[in-house]
C-alpha positions in Angstrom: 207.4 106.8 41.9 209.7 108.7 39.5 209.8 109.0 36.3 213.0 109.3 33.8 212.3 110.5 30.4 213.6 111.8 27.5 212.4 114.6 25.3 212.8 114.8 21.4 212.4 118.3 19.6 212.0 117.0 15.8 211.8 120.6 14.4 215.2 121.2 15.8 216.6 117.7 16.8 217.5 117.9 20.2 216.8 116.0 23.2 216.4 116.3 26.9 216.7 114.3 29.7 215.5 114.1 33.5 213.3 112.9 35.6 209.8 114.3 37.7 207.1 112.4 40.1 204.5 113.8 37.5 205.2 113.0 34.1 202.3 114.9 33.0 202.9 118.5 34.7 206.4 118.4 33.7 206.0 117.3 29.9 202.9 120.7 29.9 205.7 122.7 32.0 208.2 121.9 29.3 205.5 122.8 26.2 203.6 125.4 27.5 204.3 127.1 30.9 207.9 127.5 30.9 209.1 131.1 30.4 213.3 130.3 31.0 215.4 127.7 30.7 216.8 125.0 27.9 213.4 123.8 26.7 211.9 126.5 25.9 214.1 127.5 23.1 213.4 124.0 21.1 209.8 123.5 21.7 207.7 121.5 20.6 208.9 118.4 22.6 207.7 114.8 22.6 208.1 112.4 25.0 210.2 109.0 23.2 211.3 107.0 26.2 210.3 106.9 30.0 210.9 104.4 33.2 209.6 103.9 36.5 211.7 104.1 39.5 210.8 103.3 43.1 213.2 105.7 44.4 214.9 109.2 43.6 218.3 108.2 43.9 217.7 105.5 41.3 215.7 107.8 38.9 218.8 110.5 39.3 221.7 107.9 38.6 219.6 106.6 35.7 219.6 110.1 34.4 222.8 110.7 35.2 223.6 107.9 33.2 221.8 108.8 30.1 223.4 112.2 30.0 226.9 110.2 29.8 228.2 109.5 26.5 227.7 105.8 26.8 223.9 106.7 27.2 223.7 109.6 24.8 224.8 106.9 22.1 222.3 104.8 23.1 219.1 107.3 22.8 220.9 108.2 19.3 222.0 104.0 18.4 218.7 102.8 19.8 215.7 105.2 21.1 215.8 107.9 18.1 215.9 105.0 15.2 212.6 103.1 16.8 210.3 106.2 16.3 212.2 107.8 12.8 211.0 104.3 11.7 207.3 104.8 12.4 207.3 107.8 11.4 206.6 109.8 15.0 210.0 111.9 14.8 
């Protein structure tokens, strides 16, 4: 199984997106034992959206996708609003 999911850094509002077969590795990997790359620079992160895929080529075109602009509007239009609104982000 794969998962997609997208990261929200509320301290500096940014997000990232991809996609792992352990969900909980990568999200400490992101936080904690990174020492280069993106995430580290806008830590902390919190996880605001996942889903499951069967396959890897699914779970990379569904990433792919949210990383288009169509899909970037969307986490911003749709993802970001749910969990201002509670109060999470």
């Amino acid at each position: 199984m794969f998962t997609v999911y997208i990261l929200y850094s509320s301290v500096h509002h940014k997000k990232y997106i991809g996609y792992t077969t352990d969900l909980i590795q990568r999200f400490y990997s992101h936080n904690k034992l990174a020492t280069k790359g993106y995430t580290i620079k806008y830590r902390p992160w919190v996880v605001i959206h996942t889903e499951i895929f069967e396959s890897k080529e699914m779970a990379s075109a569904r990433e792919k996708s949210l990383k288009s602009g169509k899909g970037r509007e969307w986490i911003k239009d749709s993802i970001i609003p749910q969990y201002r609104a509670i109060g999470f982000i």
